[in-house]
C-alpha positions in Angstrom: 89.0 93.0 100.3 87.7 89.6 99.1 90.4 87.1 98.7 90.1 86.6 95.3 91.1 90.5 94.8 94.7 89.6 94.7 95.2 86.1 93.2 98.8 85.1 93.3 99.3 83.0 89.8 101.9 80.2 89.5 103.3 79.3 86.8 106.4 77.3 86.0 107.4 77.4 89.6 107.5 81.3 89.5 104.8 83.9 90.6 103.7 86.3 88.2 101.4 88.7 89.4 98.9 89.7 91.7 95.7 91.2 90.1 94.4 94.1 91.5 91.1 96.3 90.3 89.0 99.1 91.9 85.6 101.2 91.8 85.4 104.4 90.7 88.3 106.7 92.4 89.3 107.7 95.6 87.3 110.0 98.6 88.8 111.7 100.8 87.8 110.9 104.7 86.9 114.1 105.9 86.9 113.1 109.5 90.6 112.5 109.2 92.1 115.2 107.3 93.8 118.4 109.2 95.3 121.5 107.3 98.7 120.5 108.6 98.2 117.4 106.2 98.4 113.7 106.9 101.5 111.5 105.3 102.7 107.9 106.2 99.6 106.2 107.3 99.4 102.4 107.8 96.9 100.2 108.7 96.6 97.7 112.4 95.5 94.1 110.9 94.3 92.9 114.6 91.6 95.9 114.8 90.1 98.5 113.2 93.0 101.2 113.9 95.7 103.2 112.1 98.5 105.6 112.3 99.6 108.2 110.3 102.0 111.3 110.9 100.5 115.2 110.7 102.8 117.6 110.2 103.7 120.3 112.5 106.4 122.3 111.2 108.3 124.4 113.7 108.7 122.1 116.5 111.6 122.5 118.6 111.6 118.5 119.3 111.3 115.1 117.7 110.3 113.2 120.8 107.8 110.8 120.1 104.2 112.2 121.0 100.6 110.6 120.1 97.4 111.3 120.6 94.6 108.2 120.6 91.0 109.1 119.5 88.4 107.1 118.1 86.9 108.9 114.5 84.3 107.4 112.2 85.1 106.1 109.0 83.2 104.0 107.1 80.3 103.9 109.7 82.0 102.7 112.5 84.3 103.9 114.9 88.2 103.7 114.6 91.2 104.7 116.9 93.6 107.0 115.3 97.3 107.6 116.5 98.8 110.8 114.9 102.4 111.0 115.4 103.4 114.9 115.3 105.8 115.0 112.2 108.6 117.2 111.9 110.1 117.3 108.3 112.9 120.1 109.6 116.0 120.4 110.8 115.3 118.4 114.2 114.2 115.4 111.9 111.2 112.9 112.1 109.0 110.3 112.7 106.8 107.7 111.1 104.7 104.7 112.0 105.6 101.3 110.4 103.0 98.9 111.5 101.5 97.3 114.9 101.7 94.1 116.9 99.1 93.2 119.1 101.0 94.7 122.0 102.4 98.1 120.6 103.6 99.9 117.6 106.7 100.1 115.5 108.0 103.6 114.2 110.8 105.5 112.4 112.7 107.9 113.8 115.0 110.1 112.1 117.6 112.8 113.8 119.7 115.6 112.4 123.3 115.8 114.7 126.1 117.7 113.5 125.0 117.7 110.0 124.3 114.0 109.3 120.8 112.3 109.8 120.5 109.1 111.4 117.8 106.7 111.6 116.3 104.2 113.3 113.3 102.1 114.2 111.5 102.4 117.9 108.9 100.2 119.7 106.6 101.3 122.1 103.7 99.5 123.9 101.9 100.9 126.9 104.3 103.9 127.5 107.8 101.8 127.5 109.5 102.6 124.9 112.9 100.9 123.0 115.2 100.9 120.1 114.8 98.0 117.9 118.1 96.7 117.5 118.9 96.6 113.3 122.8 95.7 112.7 124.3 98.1 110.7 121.5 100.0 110.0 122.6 103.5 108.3 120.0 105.9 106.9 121.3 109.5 105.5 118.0 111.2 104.2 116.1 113.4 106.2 112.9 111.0 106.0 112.6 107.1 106.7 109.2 105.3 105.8 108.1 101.5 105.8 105.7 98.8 106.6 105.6 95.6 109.5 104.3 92.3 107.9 100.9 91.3 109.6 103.2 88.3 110.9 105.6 90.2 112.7 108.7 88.7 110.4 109.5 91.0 108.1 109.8 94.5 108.1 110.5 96.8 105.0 112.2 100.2 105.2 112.9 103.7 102.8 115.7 104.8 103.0 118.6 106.1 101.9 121.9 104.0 103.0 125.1 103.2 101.3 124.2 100.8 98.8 121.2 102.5 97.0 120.8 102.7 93.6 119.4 106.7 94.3 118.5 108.3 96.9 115.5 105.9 99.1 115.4 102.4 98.6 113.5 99.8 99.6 115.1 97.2 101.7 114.0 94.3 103.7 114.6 92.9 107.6 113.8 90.0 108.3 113.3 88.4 112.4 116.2 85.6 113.2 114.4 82.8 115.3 115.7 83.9 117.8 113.5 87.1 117.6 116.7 89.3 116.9 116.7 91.0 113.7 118.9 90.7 110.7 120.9 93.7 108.8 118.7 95.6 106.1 118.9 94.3 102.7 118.2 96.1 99.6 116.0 94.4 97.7 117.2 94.6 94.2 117.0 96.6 91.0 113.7 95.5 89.7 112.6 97.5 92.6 114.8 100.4 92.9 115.8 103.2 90.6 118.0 106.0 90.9 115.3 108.4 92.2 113.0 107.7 95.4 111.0 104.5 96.2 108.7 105.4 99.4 105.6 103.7 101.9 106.3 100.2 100.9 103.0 98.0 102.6 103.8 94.4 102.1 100.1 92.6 101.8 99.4 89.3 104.0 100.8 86.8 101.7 104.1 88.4 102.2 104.9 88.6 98.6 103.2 91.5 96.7 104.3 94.7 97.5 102.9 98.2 97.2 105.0 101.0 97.1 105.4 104.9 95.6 108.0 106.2 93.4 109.1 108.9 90.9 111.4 107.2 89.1 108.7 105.1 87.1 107.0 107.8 85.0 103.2 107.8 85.6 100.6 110.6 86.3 102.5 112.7 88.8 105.2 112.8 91.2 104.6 110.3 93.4 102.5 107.1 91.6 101.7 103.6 93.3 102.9 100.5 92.0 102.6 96.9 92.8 105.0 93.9 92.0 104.8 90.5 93.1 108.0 88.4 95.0 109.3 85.4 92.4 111.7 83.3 95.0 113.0 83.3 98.8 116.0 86.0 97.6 113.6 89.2 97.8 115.7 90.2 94.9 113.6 88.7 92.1 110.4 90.3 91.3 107.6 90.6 88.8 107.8 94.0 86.6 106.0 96.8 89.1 102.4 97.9 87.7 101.1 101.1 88.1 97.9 101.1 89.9 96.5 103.3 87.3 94.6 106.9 87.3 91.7 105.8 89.2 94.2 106.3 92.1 97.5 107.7 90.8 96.9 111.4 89.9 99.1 114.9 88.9 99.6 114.9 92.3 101.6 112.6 95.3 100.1 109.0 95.8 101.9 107.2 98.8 100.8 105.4 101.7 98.8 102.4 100.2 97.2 99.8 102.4 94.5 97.9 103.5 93.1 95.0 105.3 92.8 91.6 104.4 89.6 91.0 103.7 88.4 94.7 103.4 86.2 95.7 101.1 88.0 99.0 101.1 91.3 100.0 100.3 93.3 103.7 101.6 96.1 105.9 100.5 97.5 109.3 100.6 96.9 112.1 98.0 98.1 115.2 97.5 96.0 116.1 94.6 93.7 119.2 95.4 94.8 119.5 98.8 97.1 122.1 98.2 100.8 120.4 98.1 99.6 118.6 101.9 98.6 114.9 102.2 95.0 113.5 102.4 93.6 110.4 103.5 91.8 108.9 100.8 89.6 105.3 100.4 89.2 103.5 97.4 86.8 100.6 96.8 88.3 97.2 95.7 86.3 95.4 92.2 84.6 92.5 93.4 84.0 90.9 90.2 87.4 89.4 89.4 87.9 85.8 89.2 91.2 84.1 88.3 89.7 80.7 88.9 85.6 80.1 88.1 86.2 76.5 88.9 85.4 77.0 93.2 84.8 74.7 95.5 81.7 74.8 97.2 82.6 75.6 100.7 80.1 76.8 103.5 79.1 79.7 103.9 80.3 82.1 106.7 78.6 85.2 107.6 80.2 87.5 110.0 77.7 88.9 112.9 74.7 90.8 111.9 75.0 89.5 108.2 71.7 87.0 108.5 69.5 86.6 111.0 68.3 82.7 109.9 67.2 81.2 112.7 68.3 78.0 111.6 72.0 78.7 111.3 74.8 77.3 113.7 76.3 80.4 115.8 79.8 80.3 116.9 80.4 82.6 119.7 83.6 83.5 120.3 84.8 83.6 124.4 87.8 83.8 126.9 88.4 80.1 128.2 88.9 82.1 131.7 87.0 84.8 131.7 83.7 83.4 129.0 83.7 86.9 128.0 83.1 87.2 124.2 86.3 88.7 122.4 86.9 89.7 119.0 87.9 86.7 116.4 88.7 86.1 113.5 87.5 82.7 111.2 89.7 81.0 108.2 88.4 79.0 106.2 90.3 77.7 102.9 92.9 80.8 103.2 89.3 83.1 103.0 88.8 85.3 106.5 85.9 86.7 108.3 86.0 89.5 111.1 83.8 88.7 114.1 84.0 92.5 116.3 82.1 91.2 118.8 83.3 87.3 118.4 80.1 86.2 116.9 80.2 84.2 113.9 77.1 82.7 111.7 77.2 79.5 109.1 74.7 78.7 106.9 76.0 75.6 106.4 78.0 72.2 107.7 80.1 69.6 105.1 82.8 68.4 107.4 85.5 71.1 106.7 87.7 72.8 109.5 87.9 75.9 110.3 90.6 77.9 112.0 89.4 80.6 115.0 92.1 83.3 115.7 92.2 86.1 118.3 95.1 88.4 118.5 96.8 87.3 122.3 95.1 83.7 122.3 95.6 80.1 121.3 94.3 79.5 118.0 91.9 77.0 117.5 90.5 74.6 114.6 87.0 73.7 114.8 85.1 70.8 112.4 82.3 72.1 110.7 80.3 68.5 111.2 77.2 67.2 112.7 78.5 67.5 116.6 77.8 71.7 116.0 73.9 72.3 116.8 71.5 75.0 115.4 72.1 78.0 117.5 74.7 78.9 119.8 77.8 76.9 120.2 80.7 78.2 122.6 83.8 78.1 121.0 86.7 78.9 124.1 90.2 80.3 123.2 92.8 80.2 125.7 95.1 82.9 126.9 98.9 83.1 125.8 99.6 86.1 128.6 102.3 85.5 131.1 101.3 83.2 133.5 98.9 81.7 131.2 98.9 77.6 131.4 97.4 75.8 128.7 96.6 72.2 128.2 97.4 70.2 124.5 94.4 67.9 124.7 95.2 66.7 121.3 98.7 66.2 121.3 98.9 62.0 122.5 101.7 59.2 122.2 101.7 55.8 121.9 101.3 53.7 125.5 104.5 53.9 127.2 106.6 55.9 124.5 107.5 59.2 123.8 106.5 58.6 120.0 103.5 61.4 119.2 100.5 59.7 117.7 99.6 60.7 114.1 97.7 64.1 114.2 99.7 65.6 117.6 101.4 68.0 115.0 97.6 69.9 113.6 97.7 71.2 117.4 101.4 71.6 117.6 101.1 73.8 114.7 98.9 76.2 116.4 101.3 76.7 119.5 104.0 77.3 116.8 101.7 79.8 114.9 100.9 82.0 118.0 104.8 81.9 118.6 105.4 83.6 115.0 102.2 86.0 115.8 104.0 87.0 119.2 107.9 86.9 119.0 108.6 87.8 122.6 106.8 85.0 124.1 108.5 82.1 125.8 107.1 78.9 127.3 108.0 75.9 129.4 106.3 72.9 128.5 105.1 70.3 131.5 105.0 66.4 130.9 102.6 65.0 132.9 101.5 61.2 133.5 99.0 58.9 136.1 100.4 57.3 138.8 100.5 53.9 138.4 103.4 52.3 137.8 107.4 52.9 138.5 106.9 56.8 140.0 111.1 57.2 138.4 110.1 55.9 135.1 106.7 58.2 134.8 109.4 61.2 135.6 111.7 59.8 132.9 108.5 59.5 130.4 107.3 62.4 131.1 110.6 64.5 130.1 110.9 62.2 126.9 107.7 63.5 126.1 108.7 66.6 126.8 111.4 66.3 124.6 109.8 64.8 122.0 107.3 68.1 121.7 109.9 70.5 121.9 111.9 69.0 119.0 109.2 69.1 116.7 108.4 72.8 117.9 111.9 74.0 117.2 112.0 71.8 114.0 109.2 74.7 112.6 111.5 77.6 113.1 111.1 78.9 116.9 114.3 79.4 118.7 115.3 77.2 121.5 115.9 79.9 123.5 112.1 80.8 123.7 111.1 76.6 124.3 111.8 74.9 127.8 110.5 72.0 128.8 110.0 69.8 132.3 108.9 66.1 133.2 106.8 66.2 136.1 106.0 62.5 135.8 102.6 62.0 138.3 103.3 64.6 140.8 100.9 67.0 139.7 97.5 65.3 139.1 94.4 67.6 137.9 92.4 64.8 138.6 91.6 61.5 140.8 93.9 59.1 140.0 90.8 56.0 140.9 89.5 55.4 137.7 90.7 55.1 134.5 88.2 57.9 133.1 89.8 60.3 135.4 93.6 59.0 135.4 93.4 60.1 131.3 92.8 63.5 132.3 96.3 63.2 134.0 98.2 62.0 130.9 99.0 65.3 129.5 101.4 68.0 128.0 100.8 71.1 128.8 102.6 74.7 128.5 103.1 77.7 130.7 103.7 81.3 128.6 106.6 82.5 130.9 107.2 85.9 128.9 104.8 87.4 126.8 
């Protein structure tokens, strides 16, 4: 979906509404759909994957089982969880949205008459329960959606504030990576019948969501409303996304990737009463502002093959292996699968290069980049993982950052939001001339100084630590002043990822 698909407008300090248009209506995606019927599918945002639950009435257990595949859609291969969904008397469950490292999921359970929910985590076969204060559900199904950020998550259900049956409420992470009670998100939302498979977009603000207690074409339609304030309680009237997707039948499940051309649901309508997997085409042709920017053109590999354009390839710092990136430039993304990107053209602006599990980085689209290939290294934020800020300086003898530290700063505080669990120590380091007690003393007033301004951005202290090592730890000769610079430095170490 192009970013200018769903333009956020602003006006006297409130936003109104997003606006969204399509081509034609939706296809099913025959190398999806079962006759058991799909339901509750969402989308990964860090590669081309999703989830979605098949149903397989009759099971005697709600244990959580998957099975990963890759399948073609679109041309190109995907992997596909299904989660084995039980809609009977021994409950069910639901995915909710990924993380680079796993995936989050519903599960409800029927005990002595009541049903209880709750949200799991699983990543490479551990598996835990996400601890929600408070959280009550009493229906027999739970659905929702993770933000692409990891901070907010939004849940269906049916607890004891509802203006119905399933509302929509929202979570939201603590910075101390905890998360906070479920709150329900308001009237203008919810109604006294059901309100299903929210999918909150990337700007964390317009949400998409089904319900039959709007009117519309059938049972289940998809609407859309926009966020007005911080309180998630005010919001633009919902908007039904119209017949070319709403039908006499069930709409849920709608999502898609930033950037996508592409957008997918789940529709019941000629599938007889089970869910299918549909994909709908987003209108390109929408502008809510023809005064643009000239801004260079990025191509995404295999878009052009001008010999005369700049390459950016994409690669580990440790390994130089090439790894899937993406590029952002003026809020507008590009995927590179095989971390290759291609500009047509240079006029000074930066760009930002992201890969899930790695150190973002911004680049300057300026004369220094040559015609051809230009390496482009991101660093590791595993455990273990120690990573050098080359751009974060103070003034001589101080521990006062020199305009500019923060751009780099930043970064280490955006990878913190992208992965919640990790936790790092940062390492002063200085030369060794001069008063080897006072380097030590600068070194952690440095130190200091950096975590402050980290923790000033939202990350908990609990996740920042920080050491002065003062010259003890040279990466360099200390002989000439070329190579005693290379020992000035702050660096950090991921200790849990």
């Amino acid at each position: 979906m192009k970013s200018s698909i769903i333009t956020l407008l602003l006006i006297f300090g409130q936003f109104l509404y997003a606006q969204v248009a399509f081509e034609g209506t939706g296809i099913k995606i025959d190398s999806l759909n079962t006759p058991n019927g799909q339901n509750y599918m969402v989308l990964n945002p860090f590669k081309k994957a999703m989830a979605f639950t098949e149903e397989m009435g009759g099971s005697p257990t709600s244990a959580l089982i998957y099975f990963s595949g890759n399948r073609i859609i679109d041309g190109e291969k995907w992997e596909v969880l299904t989660f084995p969904d039980w809609l009977g008397e021994k409950g069910m469950l639901s995915p909710l949205g990924f993380t680079p490292f796993g995936i989050f999921y519903s599960q409800v359970t029927f005990d002595k008459g009541m049903y209880y929910g709750n949200v799991m985590f699983v990543s490479n076969n551990d598996k835990y329960e996400v601890n929600i204060p408070y959280l009550k559900n009493k229906a027999p199904i739970q659905s929702g959606c993770l933000s692409k950020d990891g901070r907010y998550m939004i849940l269906s259900m049916e607890s004891n504030n509802t203006y119905g049956v399933e509302d929509l409420y929202v979570v939201k992470k603590n910075p101390d990576g905890t998360w906070d009670r479920a709150k329900n998100l308001g009237y203008q939302l919810n109604t006294e019948f059901q309100e299903v498979t929210p999918f909150l977009a990337e700007d964390n603000r317009t949400l998409f969501f089904a319900t039959n207690g709007r009117g519309g074409q059938g049972s289940f339609d998809i609407f859309y409303s926009v966020r007005q304030d911080d309180s998630w309680r005010n919001w633009s009237e919902p908007v039904n996304l119209g017949s070319q997707i709403n039908t006499s039948g069930s709409e849920t499940s709608f999502s898609f990737l930033d950037g996508a051309e592409w957008a997918y649901y789940v529709s019941s309508q000629d599938s007889d009463g089970y869910g299918d997997i549909m994909k709908i085409k987003f209108r390109e042709d929408i502008e809510a502002d023809t005064a643009k920017v000239e801004e260079p053109a990025i191509v995404a590999e295999g878009e052009s093959e001008d010999p005369k354009s700049v390459i950016l390839k994409i690669v580990d710092a440790k390994t130089g292996e090439q790894i899937p990136a993406e590029m952002i430039l003026a809020k507008e993304k590009r995927i590179g699968a095989n971390g290759l990107f291609q500009i047509d053209s240079l006029s000074g602006n930066e760009v930002e290069i992201k890969s899930a599990g790695y150190l973002p980085k911004m680049v300057m689209l300026d004369e220094q980049l040559k015609v051809g290939e230009n390496v482009i290294a991101l660093s590791s934020v595993a455990k273990g993982s120690v990573i050098t800020l080359d751009h974060v300086l103070f003034h001589r003898g101080t521990p006062n950052m020199i305009e500019g530290s923060e751009k780099e700063l930043n970064l280490v505080v955006e990878v913190m939001n992208d992965n919640p669990n990790i936790k790092i120590l940062l390492k002063g380091h200085t030369d060794n001339t001069g008063d080897p007690v006072r380097n030590v003393q600068l070194s952690e007033a440095r130190v200091r100084s950096v975590k402050e301004y980290i923790i000033a951005q939202g990350i908990s202290p609990y996740r920042v630590t920080g050491r002065g090592y003062g010259g003890n730890q040279p990466i360099a000769s200390n002989e000439t002043e070329e190579t005693r610079k290379l020992n000035r430095r702050v660096e950090f170490e991921v200790v849990e990822d």
